[in-house]
PADREN-755071 format. One record per atom (N, C-alpha, C): x, y, z. Coordinates in steps of 0.02 Angstrom, whole numbers, padded with zeros to 5 digits, always signed. Example, Ala and Ser with C-alpha at 12.3 -4.5 7.8 and 13.67 -1.06 7.14 Angstrom:
# residues 2
+00660-00284+00390
+00615-00225+00390
+00660-00165+00390
+00642-00112+00354
+00684-00053+00357
+00645+00002+00394
# end
This chain:
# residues 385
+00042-00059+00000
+00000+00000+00000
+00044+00062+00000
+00014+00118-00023
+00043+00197-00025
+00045+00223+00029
+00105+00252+00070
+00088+00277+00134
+00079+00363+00124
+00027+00392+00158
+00028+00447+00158
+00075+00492+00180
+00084+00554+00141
+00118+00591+00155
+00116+00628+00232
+00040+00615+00256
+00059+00631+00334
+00083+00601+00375
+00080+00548+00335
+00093+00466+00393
+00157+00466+00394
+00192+00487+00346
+00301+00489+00333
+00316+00535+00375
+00265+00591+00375
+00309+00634+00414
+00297+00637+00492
+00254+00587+00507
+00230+00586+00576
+00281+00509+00599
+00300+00488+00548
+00354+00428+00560
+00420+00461+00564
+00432+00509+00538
+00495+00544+00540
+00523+00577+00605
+00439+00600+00639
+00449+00635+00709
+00436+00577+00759
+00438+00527+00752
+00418+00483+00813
+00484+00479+00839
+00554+00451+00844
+00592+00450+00862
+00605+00524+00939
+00565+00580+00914
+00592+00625+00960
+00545+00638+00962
+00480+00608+01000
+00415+00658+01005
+00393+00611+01074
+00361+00661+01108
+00312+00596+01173
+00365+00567+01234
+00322+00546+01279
+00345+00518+01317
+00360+00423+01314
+00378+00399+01341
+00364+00311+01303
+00303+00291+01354
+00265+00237+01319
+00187+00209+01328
+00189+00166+01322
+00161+00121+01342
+00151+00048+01316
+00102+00033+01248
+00058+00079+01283
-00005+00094+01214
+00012+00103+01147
+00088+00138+01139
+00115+00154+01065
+00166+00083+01039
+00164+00051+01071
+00185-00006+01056
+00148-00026+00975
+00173-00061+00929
+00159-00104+00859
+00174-00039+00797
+00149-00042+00776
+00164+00007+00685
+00192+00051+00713
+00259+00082+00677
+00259+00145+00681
+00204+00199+00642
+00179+00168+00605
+00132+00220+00571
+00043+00222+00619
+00065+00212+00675
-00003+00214+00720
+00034+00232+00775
+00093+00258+00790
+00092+00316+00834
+00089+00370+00838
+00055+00406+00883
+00058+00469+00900
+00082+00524+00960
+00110+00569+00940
+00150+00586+01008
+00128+00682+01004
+00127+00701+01058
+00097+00768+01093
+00155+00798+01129
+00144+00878+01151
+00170+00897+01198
+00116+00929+01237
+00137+00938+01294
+00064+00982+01314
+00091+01057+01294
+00060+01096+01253
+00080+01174+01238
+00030+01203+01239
-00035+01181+01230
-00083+01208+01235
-00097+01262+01279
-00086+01224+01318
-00116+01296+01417
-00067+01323+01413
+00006+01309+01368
+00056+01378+01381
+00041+01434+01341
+00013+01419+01270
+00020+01479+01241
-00023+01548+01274
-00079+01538+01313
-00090+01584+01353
-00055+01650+01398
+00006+01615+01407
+00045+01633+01458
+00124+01653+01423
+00130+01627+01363
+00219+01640+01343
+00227+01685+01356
+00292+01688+01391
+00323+01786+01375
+00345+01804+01305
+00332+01851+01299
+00364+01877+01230
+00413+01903+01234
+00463+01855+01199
+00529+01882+01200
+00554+01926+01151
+00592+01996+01132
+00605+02027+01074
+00629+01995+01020
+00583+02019+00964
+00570+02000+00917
+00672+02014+00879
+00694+01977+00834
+00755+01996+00814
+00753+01991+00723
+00758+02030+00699
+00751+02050+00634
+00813+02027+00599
+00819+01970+00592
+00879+01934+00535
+00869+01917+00476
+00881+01942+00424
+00842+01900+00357
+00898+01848+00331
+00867+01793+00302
+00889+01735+00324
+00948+01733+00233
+01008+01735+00254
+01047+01725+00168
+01023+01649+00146
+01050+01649+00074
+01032+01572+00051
+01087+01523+00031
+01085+01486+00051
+01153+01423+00049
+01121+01417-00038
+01195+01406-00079
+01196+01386-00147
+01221+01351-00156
+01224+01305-00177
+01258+01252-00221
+01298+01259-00251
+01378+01234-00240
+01436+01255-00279
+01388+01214-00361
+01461+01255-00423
+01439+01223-00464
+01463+01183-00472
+01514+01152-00447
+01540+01077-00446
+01521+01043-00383
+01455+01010-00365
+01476+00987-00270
+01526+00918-00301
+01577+00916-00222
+01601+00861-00232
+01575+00804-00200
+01596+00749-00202
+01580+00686-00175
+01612+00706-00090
+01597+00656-00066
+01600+00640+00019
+01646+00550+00015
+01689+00570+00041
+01728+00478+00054
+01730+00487+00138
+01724+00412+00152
+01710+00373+00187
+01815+00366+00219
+01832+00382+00272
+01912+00401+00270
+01937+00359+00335
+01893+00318+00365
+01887+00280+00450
+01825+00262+00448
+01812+00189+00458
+01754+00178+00507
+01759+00106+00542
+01731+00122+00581
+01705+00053+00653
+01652+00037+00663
+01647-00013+00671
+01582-00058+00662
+01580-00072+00736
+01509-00052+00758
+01487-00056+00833
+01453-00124+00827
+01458-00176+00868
+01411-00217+00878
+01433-00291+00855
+01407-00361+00859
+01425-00409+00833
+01356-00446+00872
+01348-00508+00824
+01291-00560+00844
+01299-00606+00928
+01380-00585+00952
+01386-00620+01016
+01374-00560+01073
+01369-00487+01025
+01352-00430+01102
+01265-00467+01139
+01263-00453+01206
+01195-00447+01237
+01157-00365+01191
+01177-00314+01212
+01162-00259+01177
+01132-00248+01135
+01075-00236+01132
+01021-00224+01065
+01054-00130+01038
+01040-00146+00975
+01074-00087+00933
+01028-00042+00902
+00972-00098+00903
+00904-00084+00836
+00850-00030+00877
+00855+00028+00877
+00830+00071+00905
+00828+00128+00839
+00764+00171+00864
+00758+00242+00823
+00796+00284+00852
+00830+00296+00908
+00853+00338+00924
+00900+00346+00969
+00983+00349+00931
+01033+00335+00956
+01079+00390+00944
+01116+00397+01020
+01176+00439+01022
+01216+00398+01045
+01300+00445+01006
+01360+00418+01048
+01391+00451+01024
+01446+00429+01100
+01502+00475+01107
+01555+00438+01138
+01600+00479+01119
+01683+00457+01090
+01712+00487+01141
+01750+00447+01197
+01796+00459+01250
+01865+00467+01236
+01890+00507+01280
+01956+00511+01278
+02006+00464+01260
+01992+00401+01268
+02024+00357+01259
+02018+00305+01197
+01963+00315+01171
+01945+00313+01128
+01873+00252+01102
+01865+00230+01157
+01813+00175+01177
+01742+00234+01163
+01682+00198+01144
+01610+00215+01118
+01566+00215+01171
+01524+00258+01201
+01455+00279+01238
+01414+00287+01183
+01367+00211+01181
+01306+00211+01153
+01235+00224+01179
+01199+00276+01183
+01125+00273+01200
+01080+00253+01154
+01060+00186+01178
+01009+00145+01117
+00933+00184+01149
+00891+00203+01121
+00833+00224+01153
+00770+00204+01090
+00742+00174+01105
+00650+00156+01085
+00611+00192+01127
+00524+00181+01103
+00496+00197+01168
+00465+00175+01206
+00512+00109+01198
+00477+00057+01279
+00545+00046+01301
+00602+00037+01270
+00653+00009+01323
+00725+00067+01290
+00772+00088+01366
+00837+00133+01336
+00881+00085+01366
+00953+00102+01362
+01015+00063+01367
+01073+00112+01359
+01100+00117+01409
+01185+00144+01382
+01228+00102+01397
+01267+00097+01336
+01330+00047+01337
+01381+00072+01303
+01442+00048+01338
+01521+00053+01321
+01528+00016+01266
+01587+00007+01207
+01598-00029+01179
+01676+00031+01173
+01731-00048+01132
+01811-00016+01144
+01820+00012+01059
+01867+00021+01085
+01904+00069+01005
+01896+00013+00957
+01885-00052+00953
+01875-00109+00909
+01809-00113+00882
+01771-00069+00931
+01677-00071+00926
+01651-00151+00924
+01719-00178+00994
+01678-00233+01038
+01635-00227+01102
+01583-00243+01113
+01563-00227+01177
+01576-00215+01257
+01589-00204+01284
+01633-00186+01356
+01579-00190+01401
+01510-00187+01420
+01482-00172+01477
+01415-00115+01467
+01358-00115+01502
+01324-00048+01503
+01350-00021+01560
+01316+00040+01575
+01334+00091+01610
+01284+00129+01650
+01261+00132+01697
+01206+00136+01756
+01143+00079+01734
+01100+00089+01780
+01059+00056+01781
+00989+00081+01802
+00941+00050+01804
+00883+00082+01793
+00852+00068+01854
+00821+00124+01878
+00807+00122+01963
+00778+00199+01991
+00781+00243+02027
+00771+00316+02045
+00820+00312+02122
+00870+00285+02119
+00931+00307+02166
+00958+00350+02124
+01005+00375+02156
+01074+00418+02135
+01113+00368+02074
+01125+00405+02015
+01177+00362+01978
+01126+00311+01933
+01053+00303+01956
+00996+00269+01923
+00964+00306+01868
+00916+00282+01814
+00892+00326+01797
+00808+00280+01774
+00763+00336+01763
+00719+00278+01740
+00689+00278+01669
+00709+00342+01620
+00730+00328+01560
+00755+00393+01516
+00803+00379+01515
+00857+00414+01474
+00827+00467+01417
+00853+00510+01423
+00818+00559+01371
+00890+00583+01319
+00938+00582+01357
+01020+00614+01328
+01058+00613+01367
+01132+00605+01331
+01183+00620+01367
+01229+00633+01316
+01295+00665+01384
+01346+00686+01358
+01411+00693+01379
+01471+00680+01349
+01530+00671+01406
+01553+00741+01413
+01578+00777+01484
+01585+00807+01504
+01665+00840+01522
+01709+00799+01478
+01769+00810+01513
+01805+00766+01573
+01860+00743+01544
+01879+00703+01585
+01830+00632+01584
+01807+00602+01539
+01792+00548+01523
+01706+00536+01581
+01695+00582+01596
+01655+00594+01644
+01574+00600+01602
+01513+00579+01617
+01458+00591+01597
+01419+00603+01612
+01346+00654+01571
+01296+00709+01615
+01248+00656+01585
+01178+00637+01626
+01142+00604+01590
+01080+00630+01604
+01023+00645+01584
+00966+00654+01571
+00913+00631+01580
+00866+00611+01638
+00832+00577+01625
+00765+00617+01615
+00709+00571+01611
+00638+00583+01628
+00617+00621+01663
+00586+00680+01646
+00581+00739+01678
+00637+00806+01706
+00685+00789+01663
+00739+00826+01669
+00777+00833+01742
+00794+00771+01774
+00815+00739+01803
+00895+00724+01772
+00943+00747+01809
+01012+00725+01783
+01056+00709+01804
+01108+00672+01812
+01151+00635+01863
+01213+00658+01808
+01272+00646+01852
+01325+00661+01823
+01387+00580+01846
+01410+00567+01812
+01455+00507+01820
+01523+00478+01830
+01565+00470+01853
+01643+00493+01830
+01649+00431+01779
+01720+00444+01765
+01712+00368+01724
+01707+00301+01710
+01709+00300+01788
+01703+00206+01812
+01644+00223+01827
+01598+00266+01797
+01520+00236+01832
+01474+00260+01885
+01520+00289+01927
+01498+00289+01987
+01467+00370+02008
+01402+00396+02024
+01385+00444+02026
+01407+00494+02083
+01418+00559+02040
+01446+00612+02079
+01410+00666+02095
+01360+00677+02086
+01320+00734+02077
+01241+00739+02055
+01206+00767+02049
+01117+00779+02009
+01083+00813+02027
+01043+00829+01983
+01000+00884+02005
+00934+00886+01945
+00899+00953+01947
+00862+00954+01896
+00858+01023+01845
+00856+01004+01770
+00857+01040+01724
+00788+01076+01745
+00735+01067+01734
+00695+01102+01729
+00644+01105+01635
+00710+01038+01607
+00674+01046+01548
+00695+00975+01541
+00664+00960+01477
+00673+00895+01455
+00711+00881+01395
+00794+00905+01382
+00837+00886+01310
+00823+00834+01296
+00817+00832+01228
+00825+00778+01180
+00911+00793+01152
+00930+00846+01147
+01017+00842+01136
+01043+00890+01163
+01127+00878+01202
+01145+00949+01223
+01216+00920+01184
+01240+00982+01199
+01310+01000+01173
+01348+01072+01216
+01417+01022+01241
+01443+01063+01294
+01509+01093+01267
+01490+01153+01313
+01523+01211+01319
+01605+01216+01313
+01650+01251+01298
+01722+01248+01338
+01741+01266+01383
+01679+01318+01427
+01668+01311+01499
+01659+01261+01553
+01618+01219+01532
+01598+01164+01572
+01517+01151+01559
+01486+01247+01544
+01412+01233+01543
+01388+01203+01455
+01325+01198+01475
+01295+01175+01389
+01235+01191+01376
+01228+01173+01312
+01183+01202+01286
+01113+01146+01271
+01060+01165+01301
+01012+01105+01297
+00959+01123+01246
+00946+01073+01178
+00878+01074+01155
+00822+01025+01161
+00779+01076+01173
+00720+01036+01202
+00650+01101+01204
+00587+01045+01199
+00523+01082+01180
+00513+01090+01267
+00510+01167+01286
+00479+01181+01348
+00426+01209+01347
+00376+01147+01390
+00296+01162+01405
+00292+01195+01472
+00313+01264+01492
+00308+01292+01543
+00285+01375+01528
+00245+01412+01560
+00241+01474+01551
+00312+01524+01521
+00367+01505+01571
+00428+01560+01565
+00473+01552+01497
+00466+01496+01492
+00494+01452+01439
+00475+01457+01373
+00419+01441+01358
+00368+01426+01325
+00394+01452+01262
+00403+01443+01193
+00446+01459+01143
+00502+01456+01118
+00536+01448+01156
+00621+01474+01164
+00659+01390+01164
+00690+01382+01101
+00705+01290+01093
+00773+01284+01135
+00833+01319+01152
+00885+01320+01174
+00880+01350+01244
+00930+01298+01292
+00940+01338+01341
+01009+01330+01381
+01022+01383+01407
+01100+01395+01383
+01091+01366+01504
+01140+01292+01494
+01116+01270+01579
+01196+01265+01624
+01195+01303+01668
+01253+01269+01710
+01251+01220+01758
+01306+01198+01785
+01320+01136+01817
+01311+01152+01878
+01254+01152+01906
+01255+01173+01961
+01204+01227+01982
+01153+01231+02020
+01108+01298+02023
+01155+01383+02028
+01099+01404+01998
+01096+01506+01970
+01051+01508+02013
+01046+01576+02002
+01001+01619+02046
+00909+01566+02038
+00877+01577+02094
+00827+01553+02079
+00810+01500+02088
+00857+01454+02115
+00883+01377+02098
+00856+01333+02062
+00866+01354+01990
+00875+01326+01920
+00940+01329+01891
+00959+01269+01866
+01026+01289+01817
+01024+01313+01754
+00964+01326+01746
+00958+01352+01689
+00973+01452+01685
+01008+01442+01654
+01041+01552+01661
+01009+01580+01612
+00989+01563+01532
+00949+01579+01522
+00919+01528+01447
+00860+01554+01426
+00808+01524+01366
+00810+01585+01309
+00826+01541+01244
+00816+01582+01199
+00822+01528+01124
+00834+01550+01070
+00820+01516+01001
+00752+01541+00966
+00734+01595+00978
+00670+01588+00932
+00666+01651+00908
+00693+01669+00839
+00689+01731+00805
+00647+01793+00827
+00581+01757+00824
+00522+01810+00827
+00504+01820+00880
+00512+01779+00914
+00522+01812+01000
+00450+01786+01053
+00406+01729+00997
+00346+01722+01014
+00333+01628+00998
+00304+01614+01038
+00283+01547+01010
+00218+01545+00971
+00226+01510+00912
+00183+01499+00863
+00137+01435+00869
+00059+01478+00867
+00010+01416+00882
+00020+01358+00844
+00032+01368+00782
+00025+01327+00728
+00070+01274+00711
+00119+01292+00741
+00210+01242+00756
+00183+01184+00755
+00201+01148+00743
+00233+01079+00782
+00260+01061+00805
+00270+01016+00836
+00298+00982+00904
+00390+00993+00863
+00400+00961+00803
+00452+00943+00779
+00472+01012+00739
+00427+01076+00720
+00445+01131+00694
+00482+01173+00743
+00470+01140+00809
+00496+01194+00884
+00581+01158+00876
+00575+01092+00861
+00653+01058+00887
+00717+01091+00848
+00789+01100+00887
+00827+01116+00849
+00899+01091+00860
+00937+01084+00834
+00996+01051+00845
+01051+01089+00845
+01095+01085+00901
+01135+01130+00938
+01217+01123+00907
+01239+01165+00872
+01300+01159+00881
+01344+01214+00906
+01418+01186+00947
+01452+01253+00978
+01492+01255+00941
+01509+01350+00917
+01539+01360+00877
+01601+01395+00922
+01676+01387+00919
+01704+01448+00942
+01750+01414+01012
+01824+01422+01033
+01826+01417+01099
+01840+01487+01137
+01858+01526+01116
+01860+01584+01181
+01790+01639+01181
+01760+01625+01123
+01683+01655+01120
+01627+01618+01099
+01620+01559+01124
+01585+01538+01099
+01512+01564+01059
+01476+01524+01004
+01408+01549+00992
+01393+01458+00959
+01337+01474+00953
+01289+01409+00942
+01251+01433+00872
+01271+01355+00833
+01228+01338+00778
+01161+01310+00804
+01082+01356+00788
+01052+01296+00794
+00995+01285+00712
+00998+01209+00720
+00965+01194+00644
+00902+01156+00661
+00875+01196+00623
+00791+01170+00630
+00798+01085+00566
+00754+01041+00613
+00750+00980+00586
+00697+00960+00524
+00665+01033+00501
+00603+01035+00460
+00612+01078+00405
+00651+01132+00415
+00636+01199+00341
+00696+01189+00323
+00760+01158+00370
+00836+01184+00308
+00856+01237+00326
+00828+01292+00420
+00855+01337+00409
+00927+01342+00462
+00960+01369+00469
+01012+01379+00495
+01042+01449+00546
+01018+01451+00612
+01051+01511+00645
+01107+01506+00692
+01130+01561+00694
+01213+01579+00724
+01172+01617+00786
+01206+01590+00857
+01155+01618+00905
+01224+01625+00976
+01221+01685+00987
+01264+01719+01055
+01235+01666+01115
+01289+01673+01153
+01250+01649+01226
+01202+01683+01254
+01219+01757+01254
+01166+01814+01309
+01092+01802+01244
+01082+01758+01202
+01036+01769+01144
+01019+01804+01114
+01070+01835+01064
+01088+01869+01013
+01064+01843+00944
+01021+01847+00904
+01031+01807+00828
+01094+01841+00786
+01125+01831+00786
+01182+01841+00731
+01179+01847+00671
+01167+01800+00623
+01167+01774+00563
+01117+01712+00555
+01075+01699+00505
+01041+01652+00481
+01062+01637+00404
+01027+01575+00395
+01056+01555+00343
+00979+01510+00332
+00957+01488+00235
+00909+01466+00229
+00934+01419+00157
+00932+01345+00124
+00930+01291+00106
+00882+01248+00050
+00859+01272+00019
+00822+01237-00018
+00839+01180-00084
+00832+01133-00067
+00852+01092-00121
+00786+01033-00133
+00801+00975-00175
+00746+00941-00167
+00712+00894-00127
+00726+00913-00062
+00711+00886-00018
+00647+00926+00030
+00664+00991+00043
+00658+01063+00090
+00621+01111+00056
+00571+01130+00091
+00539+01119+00143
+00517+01060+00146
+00514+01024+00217
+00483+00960+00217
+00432+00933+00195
+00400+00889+00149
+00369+00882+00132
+00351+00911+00053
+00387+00941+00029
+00399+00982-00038
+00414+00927-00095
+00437+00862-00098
+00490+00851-00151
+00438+00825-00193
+00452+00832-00266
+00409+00806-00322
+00392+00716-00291
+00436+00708-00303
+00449+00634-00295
+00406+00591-00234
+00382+00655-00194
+00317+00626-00124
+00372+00590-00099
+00469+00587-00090
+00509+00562-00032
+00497+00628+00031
+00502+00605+00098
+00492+00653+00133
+00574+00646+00182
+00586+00696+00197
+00652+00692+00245
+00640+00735+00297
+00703+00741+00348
+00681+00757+00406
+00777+00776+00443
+00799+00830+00431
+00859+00853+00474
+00872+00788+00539
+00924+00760+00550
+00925+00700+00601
+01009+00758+00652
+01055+00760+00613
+01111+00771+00647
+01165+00821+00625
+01180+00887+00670
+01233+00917+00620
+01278+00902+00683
+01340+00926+00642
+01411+00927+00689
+01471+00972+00643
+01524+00998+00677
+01580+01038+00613
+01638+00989+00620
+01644+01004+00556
+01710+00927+00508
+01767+00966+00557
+01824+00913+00528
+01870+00960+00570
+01916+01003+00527
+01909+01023+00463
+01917+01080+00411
+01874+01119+00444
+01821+01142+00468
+01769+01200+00503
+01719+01192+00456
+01696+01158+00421
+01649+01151+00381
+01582+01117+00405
+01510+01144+00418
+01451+01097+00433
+01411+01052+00400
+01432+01010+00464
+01420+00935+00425
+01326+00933+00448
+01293+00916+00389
+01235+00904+00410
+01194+00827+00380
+01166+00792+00406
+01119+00727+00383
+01045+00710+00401
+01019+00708+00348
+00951+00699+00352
+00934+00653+00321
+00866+00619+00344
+00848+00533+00316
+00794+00566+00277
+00800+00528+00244
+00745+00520+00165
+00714+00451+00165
+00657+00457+00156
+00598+00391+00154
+00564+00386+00095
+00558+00349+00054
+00549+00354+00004
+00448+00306+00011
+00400+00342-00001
+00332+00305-00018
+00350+00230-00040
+00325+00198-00047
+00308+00133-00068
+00261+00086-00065
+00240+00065-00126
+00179+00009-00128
+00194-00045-00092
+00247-00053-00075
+00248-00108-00012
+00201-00123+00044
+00206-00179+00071
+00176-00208+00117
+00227-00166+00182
+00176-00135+00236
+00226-00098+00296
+00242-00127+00334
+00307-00140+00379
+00319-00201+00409
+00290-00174+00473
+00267-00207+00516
+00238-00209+00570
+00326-00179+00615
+00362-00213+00613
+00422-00175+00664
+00440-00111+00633
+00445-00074+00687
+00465-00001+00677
+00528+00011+00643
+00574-00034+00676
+00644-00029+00653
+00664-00063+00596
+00619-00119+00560
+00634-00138+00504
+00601-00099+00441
+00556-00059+00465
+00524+00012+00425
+00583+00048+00388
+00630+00070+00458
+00649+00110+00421
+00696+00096+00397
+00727+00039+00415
+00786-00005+00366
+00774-00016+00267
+00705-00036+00275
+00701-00061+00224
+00671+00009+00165
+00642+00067+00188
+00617+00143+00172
+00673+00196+00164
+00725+00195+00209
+00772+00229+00205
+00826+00244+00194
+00864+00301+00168
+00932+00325+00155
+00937+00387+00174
+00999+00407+00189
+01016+00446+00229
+01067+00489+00184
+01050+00569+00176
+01096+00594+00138
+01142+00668+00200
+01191+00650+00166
+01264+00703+00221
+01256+00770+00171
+01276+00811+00191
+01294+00887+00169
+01338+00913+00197
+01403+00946+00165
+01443+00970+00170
+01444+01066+00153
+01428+01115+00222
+01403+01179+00214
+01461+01221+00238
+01475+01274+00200
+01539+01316+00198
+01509+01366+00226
+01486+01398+00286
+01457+01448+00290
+01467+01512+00274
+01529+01520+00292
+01571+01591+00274
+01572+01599+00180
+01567+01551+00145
+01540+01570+00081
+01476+01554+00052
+01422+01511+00094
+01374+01511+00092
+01357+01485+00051
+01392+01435+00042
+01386+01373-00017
+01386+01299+00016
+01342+01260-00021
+01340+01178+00010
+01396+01166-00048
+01452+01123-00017
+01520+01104-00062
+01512+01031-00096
+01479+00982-00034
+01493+00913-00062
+01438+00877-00045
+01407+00834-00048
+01335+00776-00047
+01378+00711-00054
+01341+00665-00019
+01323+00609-00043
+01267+00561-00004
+01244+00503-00049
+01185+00475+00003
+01202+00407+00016
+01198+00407+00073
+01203+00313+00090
+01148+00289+00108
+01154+00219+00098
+01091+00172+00097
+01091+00162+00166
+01019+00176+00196
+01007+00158+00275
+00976+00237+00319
+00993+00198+00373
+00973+00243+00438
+01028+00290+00455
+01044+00358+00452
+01088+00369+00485
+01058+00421+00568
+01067+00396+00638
+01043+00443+00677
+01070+00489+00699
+01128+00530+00673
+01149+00589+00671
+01234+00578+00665
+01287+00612+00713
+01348+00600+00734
+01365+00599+00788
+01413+00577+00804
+01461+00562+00865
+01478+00633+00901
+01489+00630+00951
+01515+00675+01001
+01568+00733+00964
+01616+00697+00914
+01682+00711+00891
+01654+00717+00809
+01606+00720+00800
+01570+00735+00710
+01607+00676+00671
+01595+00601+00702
+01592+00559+00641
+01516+00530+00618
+01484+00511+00573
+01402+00516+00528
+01419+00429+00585
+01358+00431+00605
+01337+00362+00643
+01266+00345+00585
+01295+00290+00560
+01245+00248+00510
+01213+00176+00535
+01163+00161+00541
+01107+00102+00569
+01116+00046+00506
+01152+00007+00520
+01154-00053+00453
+01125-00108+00486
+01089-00121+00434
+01061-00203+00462
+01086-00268+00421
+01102-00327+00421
+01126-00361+00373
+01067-00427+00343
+01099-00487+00332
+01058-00506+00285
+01008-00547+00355
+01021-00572+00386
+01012-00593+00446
+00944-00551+00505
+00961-00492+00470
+00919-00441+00532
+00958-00413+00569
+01025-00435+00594
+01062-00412+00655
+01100-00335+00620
+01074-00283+00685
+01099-00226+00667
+01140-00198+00705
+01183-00164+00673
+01254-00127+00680
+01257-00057+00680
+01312-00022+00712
+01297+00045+00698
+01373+00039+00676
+01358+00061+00613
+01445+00126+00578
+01467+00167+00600
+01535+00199+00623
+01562+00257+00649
+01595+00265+00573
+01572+00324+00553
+01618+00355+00496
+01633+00424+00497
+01698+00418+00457
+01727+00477+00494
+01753+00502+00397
+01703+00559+00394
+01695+00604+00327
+01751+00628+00323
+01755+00634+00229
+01801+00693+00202
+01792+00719+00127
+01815+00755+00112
+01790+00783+00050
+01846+00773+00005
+01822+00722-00057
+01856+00685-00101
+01873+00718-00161
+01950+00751-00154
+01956+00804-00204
+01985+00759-00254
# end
């Protein structure tokens, strides 16, 4: 059968939408996920409006190709460790061993694996002690091999590297991704259903309570200074990158239009940037494929790396597992963005899942083989002159 075009793009946002249910259990194309925003818009503050008009990324006239320059294969048929999840982060330790967060939305997992991307062990356990969590929303290593973790209800523990908990407290919001500082603090995105909040996708959090006792110092990301009735859950989300070490500022990229802003800590808009190709706006492409922004990160030339999954319709039969949906529907295309000349340089698309990048900006790709058993790729991009 033909899947609708609302149905792709409501499969595209399941991975980061809702709380987990038992009830959403079977098709991915029969879940549905909410925030409560409703009773906020009553109440948002209005934050000043910032007047940026947005430049347009062009297309060199030569893009080049993207090669494949390192990669490691996470996983093997003798790990315990399930891999096959919609929604996975990791990150790359000092030493060079893998922090995987496998997350569905009935069961999460964080696990070690070594510089071989053999398995080593998970890493806390699931409980509401100290050092427990009862389900993972994000994490991130912190320096010194050390980790901030996230749970359910913005609940966060901090870890050293054997494991053992040092610290927690509460955000006050609920990240789906952060990305830290060269201070120590970071930057959290996440949809806040609260009066004060209410609009504003970034929030800039320290380690430790501010005035007020919130760690949060302050909320901002939203051009116009207002939350929009009409949004969606997934039009609010944005993906954080830090730009800069002695001044920092933050990329954040919306997972829906292709657009791109340069954002101060005190929440400044800087610069925007806007993307159209045949993919963007979502839901635009002749072809009825729908895609969906998954992961940016900067190469280590300074160039932004961005990847978004593409699903292509099909008269197929829909598989009842979520995760073999999108195995068998999807490819995942990289972009290579020069900002300072405001040109996309290089493309390419690989076959599969990719759920964003690594801590250290290598493209993490979801392979499944002939068997079913799935793997995650660490690849580590370059531009193939």
């Amino acid at each position: 059968m033909i899947i609708p075009l609302d149905e792709l793009i409501r499969a595209l946002q399941a991975p980061y939408l809702g709380r987990p249910s038992a009830a959403c259990a079977g098709s991915l194309l029969r879940w549905r996920w909410s925030v409560p925003v409703a009773a906020v818009l009553l109440f948002a503050v209005q934050a000043e409006a910032q007047d940026v008009i947005p430049r347009a990324i062009h297309e060199s006239e030569t893009v080049s190709n993207i090669e494949v320059r390192n990669e490691v294969t996470l996983g093997s048929l003798d790990d315990p460790f399930d891999l096959s999840a919609l929604f996975v982060q990791v990150h790359r330790t000092e030493d060079g061993s893998w922090i995987v967060l496998s997350r569905s939305h009935e069961r999460h997992s964080l696990a070690r694996f070594g510089r071989d991307g053999g398995f080593r062990g998970t890493v806390g356990r699931r409980g509401e002690g100290p050092g427990e969590f009862r389900f993972l929303r994000a994490f991130t290593g912190i320096g010194g091999d050390s980790l901030l973790m996230v749970d359910l209800g913005g609940e966060y523990s901090v870890l050293d590297p054997d494991g053992h908990w040092v610290r927690g407290g509460r955000l006050g919001v609920e990240p789906l991704q952060v990305a830290m500082l060269p201070d120590g603090r970071f930057v959290a995105a996440a949809n806040a259903a609260s009066p004060e909040l209410a609009g504003q996708p970034l929030h800039l959090v320290a380690q430790g309570e501010v005035d007020g006792g919130s760690p949060i110092v302050r909320s901002f990301g939203h051009p116009d200074g207002a939350l929009d009735p009409a949004a969606t859950d997934l039009d609010r989300q944005r993906i954080p990158v830090v730009l800069g070490a002695t001044e920092p500022r933050v990329l954040s990229i919306s997972r829906v239009d292709y657009r791109i802003e340069e954002w101060t800590l005190e929440g400044h808009l800087l610069r925007a940037w806007e993307l159209r190709n045949a993919w963007f706006p979502m839901g635009s492409a002749e072809s009825g494929e729908v895609a969906s922004i998954r992961g940016a990160a900067m190469s280590p030339d300074g160039l932004l790396q961005v990847v978004f999954v593409v699903m292509d319709p099909s008269d197929e039969p829909v598989p009842e597992d979520p995760i073999q949906r999108f195995h068998d529907g999807a490819s995942s295309v990289v972009e290579f963005i020069d900002l300072e000349a405001e040109t996309l340089v290089a493309r390419k698309r690989f076959p599969g899942w990719a759920p964003g990048f690594t801590s250290d900006g290598a493209l993490v790709l979801s392979e499944q083989d002939e068997v079913g058993m799935v793997r995650l790729g660490i690849l580590e991009l370059g531009i193939r002159h």
